[in-house]
TIFINU-466729 format. One record per residue (C-alpha): residue in one letter; x, y, z. Coordinates in pm, whole numbers. Example, Ala and Ser with C-alpha at 12.3 -4.5 7.8 and 13.67 -1.06 7.14 Angstrom:
<sites>
a / 1230 / -450 / 780;
s / 1367 / -106 / 714;
</sites>
This chain:
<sites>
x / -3927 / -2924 / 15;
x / -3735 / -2693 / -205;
x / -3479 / -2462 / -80;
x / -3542 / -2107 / -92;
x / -3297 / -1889 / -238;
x / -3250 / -1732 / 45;
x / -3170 / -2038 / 238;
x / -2898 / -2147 / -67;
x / -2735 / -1798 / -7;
x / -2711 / -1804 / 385;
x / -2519 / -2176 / 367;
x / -2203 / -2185 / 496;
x / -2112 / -1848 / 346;
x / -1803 / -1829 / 559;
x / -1639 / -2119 / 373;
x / -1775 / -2003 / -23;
x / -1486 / -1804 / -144;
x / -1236 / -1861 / 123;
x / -960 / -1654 / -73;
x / -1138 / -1292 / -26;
x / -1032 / -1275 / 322;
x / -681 / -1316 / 273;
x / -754 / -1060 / -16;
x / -904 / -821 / 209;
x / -586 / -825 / 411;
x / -353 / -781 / 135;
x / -530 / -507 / 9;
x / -534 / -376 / 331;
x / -177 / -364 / 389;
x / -111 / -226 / 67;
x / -344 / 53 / 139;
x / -147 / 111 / 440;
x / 160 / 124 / 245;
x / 15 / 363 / -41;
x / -191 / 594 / 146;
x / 39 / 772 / 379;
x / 195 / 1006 / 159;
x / -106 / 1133 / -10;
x / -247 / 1241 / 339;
x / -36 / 1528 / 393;
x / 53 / 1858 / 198;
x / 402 / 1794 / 93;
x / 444 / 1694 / -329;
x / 770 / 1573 / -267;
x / 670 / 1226 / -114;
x / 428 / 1142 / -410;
x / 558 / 811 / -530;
x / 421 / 916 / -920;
x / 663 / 1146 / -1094;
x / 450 / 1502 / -1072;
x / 423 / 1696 / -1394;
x / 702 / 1998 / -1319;
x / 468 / 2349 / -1341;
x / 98 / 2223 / -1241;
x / 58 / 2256 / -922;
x / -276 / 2104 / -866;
x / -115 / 1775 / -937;
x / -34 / 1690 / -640;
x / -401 / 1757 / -464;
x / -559 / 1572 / -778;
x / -331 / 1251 / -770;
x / -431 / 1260 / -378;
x / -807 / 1271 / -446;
x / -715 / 995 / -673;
x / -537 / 770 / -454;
x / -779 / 831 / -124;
x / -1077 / 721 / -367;
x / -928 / 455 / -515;
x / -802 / 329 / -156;
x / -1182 / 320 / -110;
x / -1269 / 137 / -404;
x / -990 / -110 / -322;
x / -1125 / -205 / 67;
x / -1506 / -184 / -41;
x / -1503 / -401 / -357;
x / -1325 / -660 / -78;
x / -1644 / -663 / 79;
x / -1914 / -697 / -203;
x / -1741 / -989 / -358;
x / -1806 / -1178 / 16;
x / -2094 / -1386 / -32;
x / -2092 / -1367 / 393;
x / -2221 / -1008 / 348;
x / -2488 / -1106 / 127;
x / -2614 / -1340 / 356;
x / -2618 / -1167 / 685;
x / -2735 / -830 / 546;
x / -2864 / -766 / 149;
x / -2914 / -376 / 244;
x / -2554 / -355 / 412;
x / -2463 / -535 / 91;
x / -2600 / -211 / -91;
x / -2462 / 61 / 91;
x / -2164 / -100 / 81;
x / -2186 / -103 / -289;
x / -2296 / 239 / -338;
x / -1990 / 388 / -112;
x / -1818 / 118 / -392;
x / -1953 / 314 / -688;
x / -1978 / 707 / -581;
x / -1709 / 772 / -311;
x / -1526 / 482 / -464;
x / -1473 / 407 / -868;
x / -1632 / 719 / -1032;
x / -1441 / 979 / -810;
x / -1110 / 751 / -824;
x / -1194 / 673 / -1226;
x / -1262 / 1025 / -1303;
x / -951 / 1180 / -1175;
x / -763 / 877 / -1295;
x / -839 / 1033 / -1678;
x / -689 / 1360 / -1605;
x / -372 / 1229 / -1394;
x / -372 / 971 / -1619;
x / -289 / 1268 / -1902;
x / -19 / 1444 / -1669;
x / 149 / 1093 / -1632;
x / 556 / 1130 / -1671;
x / 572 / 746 / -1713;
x / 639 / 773 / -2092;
x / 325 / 789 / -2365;
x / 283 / 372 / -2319;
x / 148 / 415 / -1958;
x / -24 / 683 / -2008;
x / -229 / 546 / -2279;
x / -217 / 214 / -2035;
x / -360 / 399 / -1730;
x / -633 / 621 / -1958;
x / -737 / 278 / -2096;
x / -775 / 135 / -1752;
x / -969 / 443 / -1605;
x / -1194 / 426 / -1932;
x / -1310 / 14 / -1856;
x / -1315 / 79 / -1500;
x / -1604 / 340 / -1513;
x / -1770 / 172 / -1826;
x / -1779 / -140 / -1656;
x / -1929 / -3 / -1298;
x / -2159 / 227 / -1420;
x / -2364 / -42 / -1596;
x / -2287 / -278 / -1274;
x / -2481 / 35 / -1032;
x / -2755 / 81 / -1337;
x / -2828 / -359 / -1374;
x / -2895 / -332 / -987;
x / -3127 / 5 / -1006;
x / -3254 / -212 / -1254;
x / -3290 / -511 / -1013;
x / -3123 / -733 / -1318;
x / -2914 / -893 / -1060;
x / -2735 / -1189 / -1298;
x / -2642 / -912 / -1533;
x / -2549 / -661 / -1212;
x / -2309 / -971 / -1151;
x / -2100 / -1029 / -1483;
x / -2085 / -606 / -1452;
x / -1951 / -605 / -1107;
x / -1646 / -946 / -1188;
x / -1520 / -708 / -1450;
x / -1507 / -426 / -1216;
x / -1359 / -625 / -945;
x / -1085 / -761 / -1168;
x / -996 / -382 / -1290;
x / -1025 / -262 / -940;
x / -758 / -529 / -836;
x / -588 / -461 / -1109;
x / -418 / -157 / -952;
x / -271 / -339 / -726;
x / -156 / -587 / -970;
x / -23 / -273 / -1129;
x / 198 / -139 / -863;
x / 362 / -511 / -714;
x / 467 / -571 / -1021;
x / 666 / -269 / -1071;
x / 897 / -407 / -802;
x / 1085 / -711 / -971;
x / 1031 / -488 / -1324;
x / 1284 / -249 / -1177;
x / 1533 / -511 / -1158;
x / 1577 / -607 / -1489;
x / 1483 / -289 / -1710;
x / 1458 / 68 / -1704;
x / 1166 / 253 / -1501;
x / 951 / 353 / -1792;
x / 941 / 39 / -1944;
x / 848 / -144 / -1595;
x / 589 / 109 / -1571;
x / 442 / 31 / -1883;
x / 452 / -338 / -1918;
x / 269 / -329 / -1509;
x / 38 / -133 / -1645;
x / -59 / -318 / -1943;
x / -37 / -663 / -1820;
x / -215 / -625 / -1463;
x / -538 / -508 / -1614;
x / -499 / -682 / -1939;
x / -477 / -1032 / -1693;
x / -744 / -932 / -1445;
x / -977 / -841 / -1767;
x / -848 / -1168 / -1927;
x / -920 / -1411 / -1614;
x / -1221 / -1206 / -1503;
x / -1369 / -1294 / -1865;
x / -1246 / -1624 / -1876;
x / -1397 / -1697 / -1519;
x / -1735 / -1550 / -1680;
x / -1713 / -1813 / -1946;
x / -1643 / -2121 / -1741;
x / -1875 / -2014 / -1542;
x / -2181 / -2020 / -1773;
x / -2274 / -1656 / -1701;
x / -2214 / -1516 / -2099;
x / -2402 / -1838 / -2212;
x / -2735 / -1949 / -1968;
x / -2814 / -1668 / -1787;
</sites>
């Protein structure tokens, strides 16, 4: 007898890609770490240097970071193939709470803090960049499923995944950067080589993988 998709989906799904629960995890404590000082009204423990005279920074690079925090813990969840395989419509919500109260809030402000970045002009350009592939590469991922193109949904949704990581990427690095060079430049080459690597290996994976060739 042949086996049903469904049946291939629902097999052992705990023990198909083991490494997104210790993933969840991380990104969970770095959420905890990140969060905090965007959840209350005072500028002065934003960890982003705050444009001096525009006050709405502050509330905007919030909005940002509570999004993105969402984006972050969701996107944890639709990569799980366990999810898939107990519930396809939780799978679904869970991606739309991915896409609208997730990426294109967290993508959108991303352009205009992104602007009012203090970082020096080689982040800036880094993180407007990054905001830019983030929301061009989800909103075909949301439109493929609409769609119910689900292969090409997929290869959408690994390049959002990798840019969504990214940010995290982004800010762990900045750590041992510090060390050895001033704080612009470690801002700048984080930014530039976490997404540039996730887009890299998230492409690469694609390729190995067969999806930009047979399906």
């Amino acid at each position: 007898m042949t086996t049903t998709v469904r049946e291939r989906a629902t097999r052992k799904p705990l023990l198909r890609r083991p490494w997104t629960v210790p993933l969840l995890a991380v990104s969970v404590l770095f959420v905890l770490v990140s969060l905090p000082p965007y959840l209350q009204p005072d500028p002065a423990q934003a960890r982003t240097p705050l444009r001096p005279g525009v006050d709405w920074h502050f509330p905007l690079l919030a909005v940002h970071v509570i999004f993105g925090s969402i984006a972050l813990l969701t996107v944890c969840f639709q990569i799980w193939p366990a999810l898939r395989a107990w519930s396809l419509q939780m799978h679904r919500w869970v991606g739309r709470i991915y896409v609208f109260g997730g990426v294109l809030p967290a993508g959108l402000t991303a352009l205009v803090v992104g602007a009012l970045s203090e970082r020096g002009p080689l982040t800036m350009i880094g993180n407007l960049t990054g905001a830019v592939l983030w929301l061009g590469v989800t909103v075909p991922a949301y439109l493929a499923a609409r769609r119910r193109r689900f292969r090409e949904h997929r290869r959408w949704m690994i390049r959002s995944f990798a840019l969504t990581i990214s940010i995290m990427m982004d800010r762990v690095l900045t750590v041992p950067l510090f060390q050895v060079v001033e704080p612009k430049t470690a801002y700048a080459i984080a930014t530039w080589v976490s997404f540039g690597f996730c887009v890299s290996a998230a492409e690469w994976w694609l390729r190995r993988s067969g999806h930009t060739r047979r399906r």
